[in-house]
N, C-alpha and C positions, 0 to 999 in steps of 0.2 A: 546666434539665433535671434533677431530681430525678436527680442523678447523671448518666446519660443520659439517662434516657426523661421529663425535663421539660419538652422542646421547647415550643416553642408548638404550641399549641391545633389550628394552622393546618396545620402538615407531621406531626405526629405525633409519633412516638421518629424516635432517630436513633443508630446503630452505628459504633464504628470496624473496616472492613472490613482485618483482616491481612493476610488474602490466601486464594486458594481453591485447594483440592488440583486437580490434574490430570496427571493419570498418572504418578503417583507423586513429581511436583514442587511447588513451591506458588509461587504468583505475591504478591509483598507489594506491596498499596495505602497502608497508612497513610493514609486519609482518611476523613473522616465519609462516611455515607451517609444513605440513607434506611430506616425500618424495612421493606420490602416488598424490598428488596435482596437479604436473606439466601435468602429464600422463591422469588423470582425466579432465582437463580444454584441454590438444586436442582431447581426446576423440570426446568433443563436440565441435570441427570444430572452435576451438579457439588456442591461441598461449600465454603460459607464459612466460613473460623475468625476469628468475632467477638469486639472487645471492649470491654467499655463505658467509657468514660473518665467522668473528671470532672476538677475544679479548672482548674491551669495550663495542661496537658495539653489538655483541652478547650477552653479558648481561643485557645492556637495554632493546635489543627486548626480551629476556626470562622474564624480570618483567616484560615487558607488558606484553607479553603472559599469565604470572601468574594472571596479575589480570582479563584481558579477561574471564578466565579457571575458576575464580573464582567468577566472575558477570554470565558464564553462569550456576554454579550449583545454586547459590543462587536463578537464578530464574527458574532452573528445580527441583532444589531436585533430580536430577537424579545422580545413583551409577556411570554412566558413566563418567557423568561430573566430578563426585570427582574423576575417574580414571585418566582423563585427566590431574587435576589439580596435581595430586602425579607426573604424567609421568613428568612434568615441573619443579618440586621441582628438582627430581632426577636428571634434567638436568642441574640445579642451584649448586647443591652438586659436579655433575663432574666438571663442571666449575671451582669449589671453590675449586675443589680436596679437598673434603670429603666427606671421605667413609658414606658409610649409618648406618655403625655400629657406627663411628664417632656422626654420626648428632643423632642416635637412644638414644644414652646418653646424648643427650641434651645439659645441662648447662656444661655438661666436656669437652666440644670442645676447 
């Protein structure tokens, strides 16, 4: 993720959400999100304070991410969620600069 916005290909950019103003408070997430999140949260007559990570920092928040992505398939079963959960791998593998065909061989890394 060229700093942030290297993600793969597949989900886009990706932000760490602070947290969003509302009524004069701010609620703190500290978590990745998706780039369409900021856009969505003024939609609805609110304000996101974004920030972009990189290095160590960004790889903590991608295994939380991963485990988030993977507490939520386990309690949907849903194909979506395990979509989700791959998009985050892939995000881990660019990070790590390895390739998919790299990681697809498994033990030969």
């Amino acid at each position: 993720m060229q700093n942030l916005y290297r993600y793969s290909q597949r989900i886009g950019p990706i932000f760490l959400l602070k947290g969003r103003v509302k009524t004069m408070s701010i609620k703190v997430y500290n978590k990745l999100i998706r780039d369409k999140i900021p856009q969505i949260i003024a939609q609805s007559g609110k304000q996101a304070i974004i920030e972009e990570v990189s290095g160590k920092e960004y790889l903590e928040l991608l295994n939380a991410k991963l485990g988030e992505e993977l507490q939520e398939y386990i309690d949907s079963q849903s194909v979506e969620e395990l979509a989700d959960l791959v998009e985050v791998v892939y995000a881990i593998l660019e990070y790590k600069d390895v390739s998919l065909q790299k990681f697809e061989l498994g033990s030969q890394l």
